[in-house]
N, C-alpha and C positions, 0 to 999 in steps of 0.2 A: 504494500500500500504506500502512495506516495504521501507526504507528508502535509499536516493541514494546519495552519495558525487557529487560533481560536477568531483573529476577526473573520476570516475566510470562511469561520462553520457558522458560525452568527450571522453573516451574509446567505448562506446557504441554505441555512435551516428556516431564517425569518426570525431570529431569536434576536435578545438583547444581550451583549457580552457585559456581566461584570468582574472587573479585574483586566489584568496585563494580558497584550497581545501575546502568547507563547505559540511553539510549535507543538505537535501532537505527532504518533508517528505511528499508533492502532487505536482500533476501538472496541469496548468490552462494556458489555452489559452484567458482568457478571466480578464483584473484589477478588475471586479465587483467582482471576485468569490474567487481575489485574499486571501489566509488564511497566517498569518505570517508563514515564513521557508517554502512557496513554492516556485516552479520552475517556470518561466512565459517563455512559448514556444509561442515566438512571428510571428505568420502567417500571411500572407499574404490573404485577402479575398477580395471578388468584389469591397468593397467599404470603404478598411479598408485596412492598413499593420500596426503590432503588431508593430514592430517596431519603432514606434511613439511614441508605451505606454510604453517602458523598466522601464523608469523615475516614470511616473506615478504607476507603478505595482512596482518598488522598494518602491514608500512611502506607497504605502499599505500594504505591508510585504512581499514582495518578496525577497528569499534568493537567488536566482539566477535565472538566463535569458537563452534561446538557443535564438541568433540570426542570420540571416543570412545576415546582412548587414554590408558593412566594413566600417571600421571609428568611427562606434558607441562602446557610452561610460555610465558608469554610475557607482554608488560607490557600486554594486554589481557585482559577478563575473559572467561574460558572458562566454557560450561557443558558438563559432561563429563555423558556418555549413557553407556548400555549399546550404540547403535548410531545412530552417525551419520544414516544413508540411515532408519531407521526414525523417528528422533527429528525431522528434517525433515518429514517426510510429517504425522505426528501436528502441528507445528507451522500448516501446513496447513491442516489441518483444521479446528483452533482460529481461523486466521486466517478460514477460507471461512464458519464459522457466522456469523461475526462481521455480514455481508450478508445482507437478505432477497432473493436473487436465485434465480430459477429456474433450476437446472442440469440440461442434458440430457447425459448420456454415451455416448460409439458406441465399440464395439468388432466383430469382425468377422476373420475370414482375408483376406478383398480388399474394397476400398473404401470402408476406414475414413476415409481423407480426403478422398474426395473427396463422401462424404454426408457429412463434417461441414462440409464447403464450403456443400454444399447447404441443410443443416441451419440454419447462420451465415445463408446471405440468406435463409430465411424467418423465422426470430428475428429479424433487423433490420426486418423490416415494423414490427413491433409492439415492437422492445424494443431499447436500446443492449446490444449483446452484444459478450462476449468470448469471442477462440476460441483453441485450440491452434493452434499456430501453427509451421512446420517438423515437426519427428519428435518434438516432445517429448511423448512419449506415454507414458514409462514413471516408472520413479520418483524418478527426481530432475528430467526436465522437466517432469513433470506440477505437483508443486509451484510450478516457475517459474510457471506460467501462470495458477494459484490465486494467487499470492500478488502476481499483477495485479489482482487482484478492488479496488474501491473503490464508494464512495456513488456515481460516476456508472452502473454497468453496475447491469443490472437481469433479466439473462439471462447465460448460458454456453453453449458448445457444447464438449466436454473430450473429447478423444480418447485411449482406454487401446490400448496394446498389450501384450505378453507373448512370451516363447519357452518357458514350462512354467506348470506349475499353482502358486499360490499367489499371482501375480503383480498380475493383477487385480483379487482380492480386498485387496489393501492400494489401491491407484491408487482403487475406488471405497469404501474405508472413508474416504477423506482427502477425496475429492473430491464426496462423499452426494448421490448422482443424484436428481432430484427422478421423472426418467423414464430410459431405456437403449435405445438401437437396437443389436439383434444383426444385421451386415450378410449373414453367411453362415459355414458350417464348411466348411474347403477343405482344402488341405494343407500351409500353411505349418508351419513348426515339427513335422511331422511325426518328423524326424530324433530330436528329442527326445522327444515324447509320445507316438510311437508307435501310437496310430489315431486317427481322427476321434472316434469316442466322448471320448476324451481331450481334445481340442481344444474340444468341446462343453462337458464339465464345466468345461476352465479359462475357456472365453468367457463361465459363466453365474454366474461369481464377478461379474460385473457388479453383481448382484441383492444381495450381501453389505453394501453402503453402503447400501441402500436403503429407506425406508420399506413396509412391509406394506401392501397393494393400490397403490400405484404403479405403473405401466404399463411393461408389458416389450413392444417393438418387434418385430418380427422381421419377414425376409424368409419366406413360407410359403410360396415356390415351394420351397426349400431340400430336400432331402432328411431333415437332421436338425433344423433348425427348425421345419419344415413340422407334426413329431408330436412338438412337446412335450407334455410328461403334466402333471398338475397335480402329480406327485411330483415333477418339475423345476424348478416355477417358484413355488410355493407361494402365498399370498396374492395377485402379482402379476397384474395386469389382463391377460390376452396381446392384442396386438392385431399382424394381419398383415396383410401388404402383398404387392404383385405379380402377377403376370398371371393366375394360376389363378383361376376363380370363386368358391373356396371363402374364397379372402381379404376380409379388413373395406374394405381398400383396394384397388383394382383400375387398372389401363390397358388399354384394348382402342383398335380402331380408330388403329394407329400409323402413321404418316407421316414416312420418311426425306427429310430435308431437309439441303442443305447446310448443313453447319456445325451440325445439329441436330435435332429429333426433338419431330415434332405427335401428341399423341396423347388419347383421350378418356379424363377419371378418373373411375372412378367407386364414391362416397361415401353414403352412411345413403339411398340411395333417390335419388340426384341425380347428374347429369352434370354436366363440368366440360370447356368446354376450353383442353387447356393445351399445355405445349415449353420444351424446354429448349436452351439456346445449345450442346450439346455433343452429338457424335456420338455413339451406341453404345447397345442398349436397358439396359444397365446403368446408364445416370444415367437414364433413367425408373423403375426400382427405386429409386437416390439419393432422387429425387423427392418417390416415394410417402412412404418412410419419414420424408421432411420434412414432406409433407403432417400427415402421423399426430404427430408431435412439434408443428406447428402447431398443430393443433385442440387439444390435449394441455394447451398453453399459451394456450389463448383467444383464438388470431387467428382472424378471420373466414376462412370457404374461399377465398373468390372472393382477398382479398387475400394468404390463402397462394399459389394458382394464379400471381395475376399477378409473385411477387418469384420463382419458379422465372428466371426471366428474367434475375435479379442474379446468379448464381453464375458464380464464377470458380475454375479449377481452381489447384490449387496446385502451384508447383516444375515439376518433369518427369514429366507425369501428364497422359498423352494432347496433350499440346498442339501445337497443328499450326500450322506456318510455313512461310511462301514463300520457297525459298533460290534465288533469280531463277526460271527458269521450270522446278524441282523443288518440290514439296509433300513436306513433312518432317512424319512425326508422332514426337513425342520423348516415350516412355513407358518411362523407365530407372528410374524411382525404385525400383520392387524387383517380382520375377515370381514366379507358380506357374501352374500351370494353368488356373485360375480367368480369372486379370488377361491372361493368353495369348490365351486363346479369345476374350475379351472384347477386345482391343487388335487381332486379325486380325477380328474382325469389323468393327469399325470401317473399318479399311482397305478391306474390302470393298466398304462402302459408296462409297467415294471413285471417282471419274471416271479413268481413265489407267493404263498399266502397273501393277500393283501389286508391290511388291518387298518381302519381310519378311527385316528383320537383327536377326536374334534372336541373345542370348545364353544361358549354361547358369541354371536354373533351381536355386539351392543350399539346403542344408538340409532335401533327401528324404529321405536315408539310403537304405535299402533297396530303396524306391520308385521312383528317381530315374532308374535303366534306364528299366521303364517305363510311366513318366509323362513322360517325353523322349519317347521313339518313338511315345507314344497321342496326340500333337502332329499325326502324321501323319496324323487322319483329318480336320483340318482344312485338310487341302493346297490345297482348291478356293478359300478365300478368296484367295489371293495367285497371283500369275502366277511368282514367282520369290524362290529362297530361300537368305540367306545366315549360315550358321549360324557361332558363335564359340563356343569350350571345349569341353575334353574332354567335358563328359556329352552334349552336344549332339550326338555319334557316334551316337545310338540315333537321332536326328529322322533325320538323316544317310541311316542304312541302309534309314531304312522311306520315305522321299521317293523314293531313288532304284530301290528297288521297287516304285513306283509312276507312275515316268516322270514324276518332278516336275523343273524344273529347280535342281539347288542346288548350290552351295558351298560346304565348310566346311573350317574351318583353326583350329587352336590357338592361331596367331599375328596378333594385330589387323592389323598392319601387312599382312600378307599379304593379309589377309582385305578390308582397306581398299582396299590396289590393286587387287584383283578386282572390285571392288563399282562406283572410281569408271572403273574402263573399260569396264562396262558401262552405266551411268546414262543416261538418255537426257531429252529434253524433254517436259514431260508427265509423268513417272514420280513416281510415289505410294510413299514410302517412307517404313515403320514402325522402329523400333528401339525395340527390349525384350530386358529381362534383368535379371536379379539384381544388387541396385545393387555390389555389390564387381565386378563385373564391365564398368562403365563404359564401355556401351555409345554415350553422350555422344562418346565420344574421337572413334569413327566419323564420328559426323553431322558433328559441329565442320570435317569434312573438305568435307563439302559446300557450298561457298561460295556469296556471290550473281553473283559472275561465271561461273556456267558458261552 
């Protein structure tokens, strides 16, 4: 990060500088992370306001503060805002013009990171990229990841998220997508915005940072992607992806492969063949929509095709390991329906007993009955099924009216002993679930001495 005076952020932000012009040279929202000569952007969060910590974050080396509370005082120079979290973002922004780099933005209900994963190795063909990186996707990591930006990167891959409407549109005013991949409208955050219509409008605040005809991504298998209007998307280029013919970008002819998935792409009148290191035909959609963000930014096909090959998944997000002669697939990072259906079909794919340890699916509201027990018509991908939390009673009742084998219990521990005195040699087990739900705990059980 280049380095910033305190009048130059006070200028930036809208704020009023009190105290000496100094230089800053990062910025942290957090006193742990604090490094001497940084900025401490004191926010406000559920169970916390920064502003408490000015003090503490000056004796750790803090060269100055953004805060937005009046009255507050300290022997470094504050610049005082009307809002902290908004005055950062804006700062951001000012920081990220500052670079001629190409930014591409992904948002999405499921597989927001692991097509920016995808996203990330075809931008390294052709370009030193920086990517989002962990969860920081909203708005106070999203800035952390901007304000990595320097003269050596020459691409981004920035991943927004959201739980209601307005969200997005600040993440892509701060972060100005040169392009946007919409991965799908599913049911997350449903709880809050109450239909997919809803989830659409807040997904397509993407478009709000964005230059007029710039290129809008999408998956066009999608139901609501599929029929954007030009009253949706306005000036922007729409370009789609996925299996239907009526897509710009296509895969046909797939081939399940251990560990992966061969299949033909096809481009402006040309064939391609390609594969990707990861089970499931939902990283062939990842794929595509990196193809399309490839060409987008002027790599050649054939060298987009061959870097599909570099992705690497992130965190616990499908990732499969040998716990001695048991195969674990660990996909806890967070569920709906969508990343469900998608996580047992994988398993499907797999050689050996199939066993799914799934956890409750949170933040349906209303829904969440069911869309737990419409789980149930996926029963045929797994041999056997072991369900954790309450909402997961609806899988529960419609499995077992279907002569599925399953297990379920409110209690982990319970639910753990039942699983490892069943487990056998050979057996293929998934675990998924809503990350507050740490479904991790389970697997951790499975050791390499069985």
């Amino acid at each position: 990060m280049r380095m910033f005076t305190t009048k130059e952020i006070a200028q930036a932000t809208g704020g009023e500088l009190i105290g000496a012009d100094v230089k800053v040279k990062c910025v942290s929202t957090d006193t742990r992370t604090i490094e001497p000569g940084s900025l401490f952007v004191a926010v406000k969060g559920e169970r916390f306001d920064g502003n408490d910590y000015i003090e503490q974050a000056a004796q750790n080396g803090a060269a100055a503060a953004i805060s937005d509370r009046s009255g507050v005082s300290a022997y470094i120079p504050i610049i005082r805002v009307g809002d902290s979290r908004a005055a950062q973002l804006r700062l951001a922004r000012y920081h990220r013009d500052k670079f001629a780099v190409r930014l591409c933005g992904i948002t999405g209900s499921v597989g927001k990171t692991s097509t920016k994963d995808m996203v990330y190795a075809v931008l390294s063909a052709g370009f030193n990229t920086l990517k989002t990186e962990g969860n920081f996707n909203n708005d106070i990591g999203l800035p952390r990841t901007l304000f990595q930006l320097n003269e050596e990167y020459s691409a981004a891959v920035i991943e927004m998220g959201m739980s209601d409407r307005g969200e997005i549109s600040v993440l892509s005013e701060a972060s100005h997508p040169d392009c946007a991949v919409i991965t799908n409208i599913g049911w997350c955050h449903i709880e809050s915005l109450k239909t997919r219509e809803n989830i659409l409008a807040a997904k397509l605040e993407i478009l709000d940072g964005m230059e007029n005809g710039s290129p809008l991504i999408v998956c066009g298998d999608d139901e609501f992607l599929g029929k954007l209007t030009r009253e949706q998307t306005g000036s922007h280029r729409l370009i789609k992806y996925g299996f239907g013919k009526e897509n710009d970008i296509r895969a046909e002819n797939i081939v399940h492969k251990d560990g992966g998935e061969e299949f033909t792409l096809l481009y402006g009148g040309k064939e391609y063949k390609a594969a990707v290191p990861a089970s499931g035909e939902h990283h062939i959609l990842n794929a595509l929509a990196a193809f399309a963000v490839g060409v987008e930014f002027g790599i050649a096909e054939d060298r987009i095709v061959s870097a599909f090959m570099r992705y690497e998944s992130s965190g616990m997000r499908q990732r499969i390991e040998k716990r001695g002669d048991i195969t674990v697939i660990l996909d806890c990072y967070n569920a709906s329906p969508m990343s469900m259906k998608s996580a047992l079909n994988v398993l499907s794919t797999m050689s050996g007993r199939k066993i799914a340890v799934l956890g409750d699916m949170l933040e349906l509201g209303e829904h969440s009955r069911r869309l737990h027990a419409e789980l149930s018509e996926l029963s045929e991908l797994a041999d056997a099924f072991y369900l954790y939390g309450r909402e997961m009673a609806a899988l529960r009742d419609k499995l077992s009216e279907r002569g599925v084998p399953v297990t379920h219990s409110e209690n982990k521990e319970e639910l753990t002993k039942a699983l490892l005195d069943d487990i056998k040699s050979g057996d293929v087990i998934l675990f998924k679930g809503s990350r507050s739900m740490k479904m991790e705990e389970i697997a951790e059980k499975i050791g390499d001495g069985r």
